[in-house]
C-alpha positions in Angstrom: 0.0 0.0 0.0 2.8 1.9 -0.3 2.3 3.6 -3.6 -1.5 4.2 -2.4 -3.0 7.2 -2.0 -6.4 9.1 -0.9 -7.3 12.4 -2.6 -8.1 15.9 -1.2 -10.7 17.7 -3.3 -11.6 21.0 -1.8 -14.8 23.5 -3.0 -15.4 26.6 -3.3 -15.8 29.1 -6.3 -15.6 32.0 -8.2 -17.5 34.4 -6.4 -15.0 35.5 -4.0 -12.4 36.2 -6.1 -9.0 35.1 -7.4 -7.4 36.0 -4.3 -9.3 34.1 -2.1 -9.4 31.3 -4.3 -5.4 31.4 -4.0 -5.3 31.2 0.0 -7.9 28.5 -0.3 -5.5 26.4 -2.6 -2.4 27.8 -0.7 -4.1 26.7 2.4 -5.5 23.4 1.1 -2.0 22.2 -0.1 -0.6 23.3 3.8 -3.4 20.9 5.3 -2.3 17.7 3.3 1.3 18.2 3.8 0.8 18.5 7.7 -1.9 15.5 7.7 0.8 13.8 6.1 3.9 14.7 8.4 1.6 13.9 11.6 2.2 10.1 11.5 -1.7 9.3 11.9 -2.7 8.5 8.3 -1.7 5.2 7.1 -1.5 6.4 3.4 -0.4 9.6 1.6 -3.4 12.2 1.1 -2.5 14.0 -2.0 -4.0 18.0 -2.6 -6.0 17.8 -6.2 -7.7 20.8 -6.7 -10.4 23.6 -5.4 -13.5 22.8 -7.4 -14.7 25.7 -8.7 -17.7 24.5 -11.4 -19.3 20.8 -12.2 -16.9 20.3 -14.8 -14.1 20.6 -12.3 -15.8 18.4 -10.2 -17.2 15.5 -12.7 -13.4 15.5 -14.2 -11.6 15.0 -10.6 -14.1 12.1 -9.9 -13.5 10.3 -12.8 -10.1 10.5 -12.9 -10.4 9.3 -9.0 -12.5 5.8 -10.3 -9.5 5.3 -12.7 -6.8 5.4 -10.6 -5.4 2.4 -9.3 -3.7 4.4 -6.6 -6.3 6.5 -5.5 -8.6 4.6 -2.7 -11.0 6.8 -1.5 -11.6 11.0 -2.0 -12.1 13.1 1.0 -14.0 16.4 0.4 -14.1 19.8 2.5 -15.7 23.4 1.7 -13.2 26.1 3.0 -16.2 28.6 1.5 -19.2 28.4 0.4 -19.6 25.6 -2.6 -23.0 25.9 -4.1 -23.7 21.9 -4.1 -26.0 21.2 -7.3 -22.9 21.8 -9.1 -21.4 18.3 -6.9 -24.0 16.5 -8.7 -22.9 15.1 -11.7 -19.5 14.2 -10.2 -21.3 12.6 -6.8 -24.2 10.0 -9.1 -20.5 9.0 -10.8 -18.1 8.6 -7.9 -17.4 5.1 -7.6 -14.4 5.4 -4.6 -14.9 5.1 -0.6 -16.2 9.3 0.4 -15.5 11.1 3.6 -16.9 14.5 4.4 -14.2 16.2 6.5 -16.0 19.2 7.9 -13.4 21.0 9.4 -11.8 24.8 9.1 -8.3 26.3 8.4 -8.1 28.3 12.0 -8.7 26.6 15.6 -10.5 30.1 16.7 -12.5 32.9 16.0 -10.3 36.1 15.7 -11.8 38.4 17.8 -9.8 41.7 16.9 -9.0 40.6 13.1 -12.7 39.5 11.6 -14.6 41.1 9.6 -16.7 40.4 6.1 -13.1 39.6 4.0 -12.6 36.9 7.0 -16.3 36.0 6.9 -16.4 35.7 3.3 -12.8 33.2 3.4 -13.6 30.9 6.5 -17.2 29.7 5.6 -16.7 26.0 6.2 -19.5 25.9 9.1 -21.9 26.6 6.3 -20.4 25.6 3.3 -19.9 22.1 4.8 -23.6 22.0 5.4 -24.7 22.7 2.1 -22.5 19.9 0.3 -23.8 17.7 3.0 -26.9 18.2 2.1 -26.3 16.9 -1.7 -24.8 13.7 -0.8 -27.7 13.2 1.7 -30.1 14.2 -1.0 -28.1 11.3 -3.1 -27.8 8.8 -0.8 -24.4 8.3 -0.9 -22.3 6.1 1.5 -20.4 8.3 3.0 -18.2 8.8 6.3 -18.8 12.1 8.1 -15.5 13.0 10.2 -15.7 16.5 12.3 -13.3 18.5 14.0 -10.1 20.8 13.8 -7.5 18.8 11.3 -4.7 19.5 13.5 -6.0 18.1 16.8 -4.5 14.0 17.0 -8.0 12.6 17.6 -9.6 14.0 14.4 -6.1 12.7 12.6 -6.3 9.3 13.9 -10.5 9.2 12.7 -9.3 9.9 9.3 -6.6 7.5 9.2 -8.9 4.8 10.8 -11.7 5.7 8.0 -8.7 5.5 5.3 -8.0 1.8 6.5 -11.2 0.7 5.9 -10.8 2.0 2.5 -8.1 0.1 1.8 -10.1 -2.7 2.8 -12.3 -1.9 0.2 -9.1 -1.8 -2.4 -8.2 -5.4 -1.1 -11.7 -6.4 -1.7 -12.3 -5.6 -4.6 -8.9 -7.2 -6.0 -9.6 -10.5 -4.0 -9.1 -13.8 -5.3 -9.9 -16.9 -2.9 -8.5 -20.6 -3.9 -10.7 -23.0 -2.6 -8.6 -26.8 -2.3 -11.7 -28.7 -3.1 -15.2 -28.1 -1.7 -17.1 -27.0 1.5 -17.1 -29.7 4.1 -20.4 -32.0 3.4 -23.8 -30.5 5.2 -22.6 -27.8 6.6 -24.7 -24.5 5.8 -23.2 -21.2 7.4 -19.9 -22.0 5.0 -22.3 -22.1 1.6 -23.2 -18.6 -0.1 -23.8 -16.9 -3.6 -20.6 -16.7 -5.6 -21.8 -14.6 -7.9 -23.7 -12.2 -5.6 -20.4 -12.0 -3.7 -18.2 -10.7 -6.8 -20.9 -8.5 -7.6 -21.2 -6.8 -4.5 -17.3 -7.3 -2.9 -15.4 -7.8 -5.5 -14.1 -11.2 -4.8 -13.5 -14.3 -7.4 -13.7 -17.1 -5.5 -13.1 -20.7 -7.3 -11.9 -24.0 -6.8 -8.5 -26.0 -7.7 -8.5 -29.5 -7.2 -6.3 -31.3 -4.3 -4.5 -33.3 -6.8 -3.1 -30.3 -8.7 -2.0 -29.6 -4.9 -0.2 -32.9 -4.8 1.0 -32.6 -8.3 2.9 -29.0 -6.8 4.0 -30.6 -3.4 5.8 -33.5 -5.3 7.7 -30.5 -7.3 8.6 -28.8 -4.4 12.5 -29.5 -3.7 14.5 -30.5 -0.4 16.5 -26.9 -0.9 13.1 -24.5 -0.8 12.3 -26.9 2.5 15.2 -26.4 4.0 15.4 -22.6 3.3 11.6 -22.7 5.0 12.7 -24.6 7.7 15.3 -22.0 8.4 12.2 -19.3 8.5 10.3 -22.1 10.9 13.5 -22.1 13.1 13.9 -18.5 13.6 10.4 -17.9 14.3 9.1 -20.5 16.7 10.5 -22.8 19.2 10.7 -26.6 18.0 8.8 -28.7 20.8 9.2 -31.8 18.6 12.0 -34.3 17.3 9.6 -35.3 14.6 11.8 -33.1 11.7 9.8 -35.3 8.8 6.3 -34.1 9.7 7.7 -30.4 9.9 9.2 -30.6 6.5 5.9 -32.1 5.3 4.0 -29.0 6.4 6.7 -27.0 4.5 6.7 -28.9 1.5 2.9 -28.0 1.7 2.7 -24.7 1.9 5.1 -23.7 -0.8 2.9 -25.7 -3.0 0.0 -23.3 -1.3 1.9 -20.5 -1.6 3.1 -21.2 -5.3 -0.6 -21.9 -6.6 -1.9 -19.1 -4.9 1.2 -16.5 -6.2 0.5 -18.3 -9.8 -3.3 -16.7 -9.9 -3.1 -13.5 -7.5 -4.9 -15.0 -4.7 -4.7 -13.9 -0.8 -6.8 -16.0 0.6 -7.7 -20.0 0.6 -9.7 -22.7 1.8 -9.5 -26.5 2.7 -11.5 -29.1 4.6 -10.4 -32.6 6.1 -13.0 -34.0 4.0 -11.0 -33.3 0.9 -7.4 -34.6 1.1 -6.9 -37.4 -1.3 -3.4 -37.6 -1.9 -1.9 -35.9 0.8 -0.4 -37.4 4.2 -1.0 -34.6 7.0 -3.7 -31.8 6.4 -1.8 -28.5 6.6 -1.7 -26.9 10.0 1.5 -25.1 10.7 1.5 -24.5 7.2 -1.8 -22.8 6.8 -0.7 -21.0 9.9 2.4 -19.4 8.8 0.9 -18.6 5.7 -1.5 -16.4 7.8 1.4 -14.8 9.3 2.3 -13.8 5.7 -1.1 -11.9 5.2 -2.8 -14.7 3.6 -6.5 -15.4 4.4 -7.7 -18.7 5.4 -11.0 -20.7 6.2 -11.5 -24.4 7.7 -14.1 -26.6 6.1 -14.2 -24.6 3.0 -15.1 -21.7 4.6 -14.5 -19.2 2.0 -16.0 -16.0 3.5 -14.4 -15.8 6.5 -10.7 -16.6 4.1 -11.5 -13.4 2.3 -12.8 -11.3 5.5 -9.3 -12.8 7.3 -7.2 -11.5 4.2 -8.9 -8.3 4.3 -8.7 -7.6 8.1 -5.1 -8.1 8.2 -4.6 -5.5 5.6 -6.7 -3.3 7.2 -4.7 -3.8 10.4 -1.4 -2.2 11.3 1.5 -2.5 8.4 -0.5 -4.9 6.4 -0.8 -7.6 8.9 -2.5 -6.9 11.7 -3.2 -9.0 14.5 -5.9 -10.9 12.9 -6.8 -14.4 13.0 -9.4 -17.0 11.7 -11.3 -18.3 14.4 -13.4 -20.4 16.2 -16.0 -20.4 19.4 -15.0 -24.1 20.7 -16.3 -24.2 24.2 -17.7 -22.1 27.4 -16.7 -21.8 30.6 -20.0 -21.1 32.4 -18.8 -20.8 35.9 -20.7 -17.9 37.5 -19.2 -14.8 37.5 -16.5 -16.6 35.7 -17.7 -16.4 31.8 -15.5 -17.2 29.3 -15.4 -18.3 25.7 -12.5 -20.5 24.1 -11.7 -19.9 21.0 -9.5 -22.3 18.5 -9.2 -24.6 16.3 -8.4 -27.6 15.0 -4.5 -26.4 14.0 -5.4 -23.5 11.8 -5.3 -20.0 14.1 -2.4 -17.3 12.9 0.3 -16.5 15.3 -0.1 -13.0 14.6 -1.9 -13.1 17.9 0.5 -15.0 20.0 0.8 -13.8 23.3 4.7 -15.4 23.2 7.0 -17.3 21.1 5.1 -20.2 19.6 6.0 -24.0 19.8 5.8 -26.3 17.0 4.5 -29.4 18.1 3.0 -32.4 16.8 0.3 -34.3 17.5 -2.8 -36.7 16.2 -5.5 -35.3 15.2 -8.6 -37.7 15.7 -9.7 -36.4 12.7 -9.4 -36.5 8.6 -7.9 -39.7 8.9 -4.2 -38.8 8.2 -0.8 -38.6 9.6 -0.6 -36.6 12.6 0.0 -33.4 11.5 2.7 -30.5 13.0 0.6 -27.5 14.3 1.7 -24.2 16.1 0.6 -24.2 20.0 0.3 -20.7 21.8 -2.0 -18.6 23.7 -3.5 -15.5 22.3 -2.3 -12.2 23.8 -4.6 -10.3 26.8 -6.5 -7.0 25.4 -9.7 -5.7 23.5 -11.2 -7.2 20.1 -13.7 -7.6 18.1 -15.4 -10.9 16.1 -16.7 -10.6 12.6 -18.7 -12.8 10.8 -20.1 -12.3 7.2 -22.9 -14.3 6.4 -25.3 -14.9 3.3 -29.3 -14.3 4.1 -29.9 -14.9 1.2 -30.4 -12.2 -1.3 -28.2 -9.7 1.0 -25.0 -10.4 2.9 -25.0 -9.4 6.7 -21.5 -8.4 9.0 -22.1 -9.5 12.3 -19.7 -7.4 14.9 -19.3 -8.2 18.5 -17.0 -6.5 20.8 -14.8 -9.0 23.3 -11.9 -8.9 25.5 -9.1 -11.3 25.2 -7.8 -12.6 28.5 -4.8 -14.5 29.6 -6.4 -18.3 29.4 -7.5 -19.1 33.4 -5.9 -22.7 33.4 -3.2 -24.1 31.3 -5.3 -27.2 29.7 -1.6 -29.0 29.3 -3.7 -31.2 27.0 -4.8 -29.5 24.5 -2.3 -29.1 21.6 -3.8 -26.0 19.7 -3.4 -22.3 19.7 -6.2 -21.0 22.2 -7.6 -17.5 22.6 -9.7 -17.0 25.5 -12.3 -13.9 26.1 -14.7 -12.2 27.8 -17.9 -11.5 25.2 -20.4 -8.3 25.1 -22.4 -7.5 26.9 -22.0 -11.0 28.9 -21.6 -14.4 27.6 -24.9 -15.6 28.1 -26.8 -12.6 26.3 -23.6 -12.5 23.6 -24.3 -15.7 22.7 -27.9 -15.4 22.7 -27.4 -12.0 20.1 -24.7 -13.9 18.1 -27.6 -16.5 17.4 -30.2 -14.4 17.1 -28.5 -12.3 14.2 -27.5 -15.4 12.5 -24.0 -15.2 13.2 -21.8 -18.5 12.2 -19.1 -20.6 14.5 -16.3 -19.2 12.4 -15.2 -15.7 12.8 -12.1 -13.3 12.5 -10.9 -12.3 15.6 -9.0 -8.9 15.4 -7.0 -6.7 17.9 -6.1 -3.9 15.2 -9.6 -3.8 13.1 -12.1 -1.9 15.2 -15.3 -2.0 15.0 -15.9 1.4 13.7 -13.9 0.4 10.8 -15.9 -2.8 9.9 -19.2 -0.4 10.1 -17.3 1.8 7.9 -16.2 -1.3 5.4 -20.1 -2.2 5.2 -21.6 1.3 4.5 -18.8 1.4 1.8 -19.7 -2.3 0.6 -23.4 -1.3 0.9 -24.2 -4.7 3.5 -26.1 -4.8 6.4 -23.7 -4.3 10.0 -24.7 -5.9 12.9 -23.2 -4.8 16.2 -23.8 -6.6 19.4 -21.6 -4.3 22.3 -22.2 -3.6 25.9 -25.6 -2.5 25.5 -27.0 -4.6 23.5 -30.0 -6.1 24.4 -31.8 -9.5 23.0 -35.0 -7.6 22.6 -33.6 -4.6 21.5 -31.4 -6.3 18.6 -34.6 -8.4 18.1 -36.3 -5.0 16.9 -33.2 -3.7 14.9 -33.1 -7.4 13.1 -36.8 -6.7 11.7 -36.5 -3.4 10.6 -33.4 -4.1 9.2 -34.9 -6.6 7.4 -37.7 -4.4 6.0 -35.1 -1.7 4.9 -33.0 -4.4 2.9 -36.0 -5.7 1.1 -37.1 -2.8 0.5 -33.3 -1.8 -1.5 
């Protein structure tokens, strides 16, 4: 995302004057170059131009839709921008849109203003005016309020920026499913087509013998140069060396067919592994740690939603993971949920160094595969779900807190996060249900949930968001009417 980029276009117009239309420019350019120095936005915002007429306007915008570099356009009015003439460019803008309604000085100048300071600093009523047109349009938008300079107003627009670039991932995402869904299962199905229509993402299947067909090409040199990577980044709790340099042997093979066709994300099942000896734990997991997306039983939703998160999360890999709600702890006063999973949970949110171990499985009838072991690091997250209702795709959000696990359980040989659900574990769970929510998620310390309610307004999907006041019947009430609304789209 380096090379990425998010547009400043700034009204105003010709009835003040050249003059003023120079300091508006002068000042505009000031404003992005100080955004920029301040550390808080994740991607460069580049000064375009003071629109002046529509022509200006529909020209920027279109320009903006074909530019691979440009993610998103952020507007502001530093005077008064008559807003019929945003039209033409705003039915045609086809990038993420935040409103930042802001103003050039902190304060009112008590001894200095007059009607030529009047007539300069109108943002507090030009910025109503072109909100008005893109509520009159209906446009998905992000509304972001406050003096530029001040940190907390910076950090809003970098945290609305990456969900934009969410967007950008989205929209360029290709998933490689390794055979099909696991048999029967329901929450993992979903419309294809719908999905690249509205997210952007191709998601197809490879067979598992063209896998096997790449693992038996793989060669004892790009193992051993893997098994380096393995050694310098976890501690080896095994003297089983084989099975490890099976797991690596499979996921260059992964990682080859996935380079070959552009894809970040993948999917496999235990259902499906003709050919191969072990299915791939540490080597789905390390691939996560690399930004890849993944989803068990052929879960390819929450494989895109994992590759997307991590982008969105800090330096392109966030601490994001594909999970899993395993089991409860239901002790009063005591609530807890264990997340897991079978191998498959990134060690992006390792608490410490993680062990490679290996172990049976009890399942998929294969070799016993080599898996990392950990324990997911103490601190607030969120859980996100995406889910097909059929006709219309639903995020599910819930807000949690990740705790350091309350017993060891020396006997069970997976990565483990453990948390503490909103508004309680009882009622979470009841909301979770309730809305439809499936048993995979992505858990994420970086992503917020802001950000994901940002994503979906720019996706145009439902959001769902079950925090600490949530209530059944309250979320009951929103479920119906958000029901209505969406049929009625």
């Amino acid at each position: 995302m380096n090379n990425k980029e998010f547009w400043f276009v700034v009204g105003s117009q010709f009835l003040y004057g050249p003059e003023v239309l120079d300091t508006v420019a002068a000042r505009a350019a000031e404003m992005a170059d100080k955004l920029n120095a301040s550390g808080n936005l994740p991607c460069k915002l580049v000064y375009k131009v003071t629109a002046k007429t529509n022509k200006e306007i529909a020209d920027v915008v279109k320009e903006a839709n074909y530019d691979d570099n440009c993610l998103g356009v952020i507007t502001w009015c530093h005077t008064f921008s008559p807003s019929k003439m945003w039209i033409n460019g705003f039915v045609n803008l086809q990038k993420p849109y935040c409103h930042f309604a802001t103003q050039y000085n902190r304060e009112i100048p008590n001894d200095e203003i007059d009607m030529d300071f009047m007539n300069l600093n109108q943002a507090a009523h030009g910025d109503r005016e072109h909100g008005f047109i893109a509520a009159r349009l209906r446009m998905p938008r992000k509304v972001i309020a406050g003096y530029w300079q001040d940190e907390d107003v910076q950090k809003r627009l970098g945290s609305w920026m990456r969900a934009a670039i969410g967007v950008a991932v989205s929209k360029e995402m290709k998933v490689m499913r390794f055979g099909d869904n696991m048999r029967e299962v329901a929450v993992t199905e979903g419309d294809k087509v719908e999905v690249q229509a509205k997210l952007g993402w191709q998601v197809n299947t490879w067979p598992v013998g063209k896998l096997v067909e790449t693992m038996d090409a793989v060669t004892d040199a790009e193992i051993d140069e893997l098994m380096d990577v393995y050694k310098a980044n976890y501690d080896f709790a095994t003297d089983d060396i084989e099975t490890v340099r099976y797991q690596a042997r499979e996921e260059i093979a992964m990682k080859k067919m996935m380079d070959a066709e552009g894809c970040k994300a993948f999917s496999n099942t235990f259902q499906d592994l003709y050919g191969m000896k072990q299915l791939p734990g540490l080597a789905s997991q390390h691939l996560m740690a690399q930004g890849y997306g993944y989803g068990g039983e052929g879960d390819w939703k929450v494989s895109a939603m994992t590759a997307i998160m991590k982008a969105m999360g800090e330096n392109g890999n966030g601490a994001s993971a594909f999970m899993e709600d395993y089991t409860y702890h239901l002790v009063k006063g005591q609530e807890y949920s264990l997340g897991a999973h079978m191998l498959e949970v990134c060690p992006s949110v390792a608490a410490a160094k993680p062990r490679i171990e290996v172990h049976p499985l009890g399942i998929g009838d294969r070799e016993d595969p080599a898996r990392l072991v950990f324990e997911g690091k103490e601190g607030d997250a969120i859980v996100v779900s995406l889910i097909d209702m059929g006709g219309r795709l639903r995020l599910i959000c819930q807000d949690i807190h990740c705790v350091k696990p309350i017993m060891p359980m020396p006997n069970l040989p997976v990565a483990r996060v453990m948390w503490q659900a909103e508004p309680s574990l009882t009622t979470g769970v009841e909301c979770w249900i309730t809305a439809g929510g499936a048993h995979h998620t992505v858990l994420s310390y970086d992503v917020t949930a802001e950000q994901m309610k940002d994503w979906a307004t720019m996706m145009d999907i439902e959001f769902v968001h079950i925090t600490k006041d949530t209530t059944v019947e309250g979320l009951e009430q929103q479920l119906f009417l958000n029901d209505l609304a969406w049929k009625l789209k």
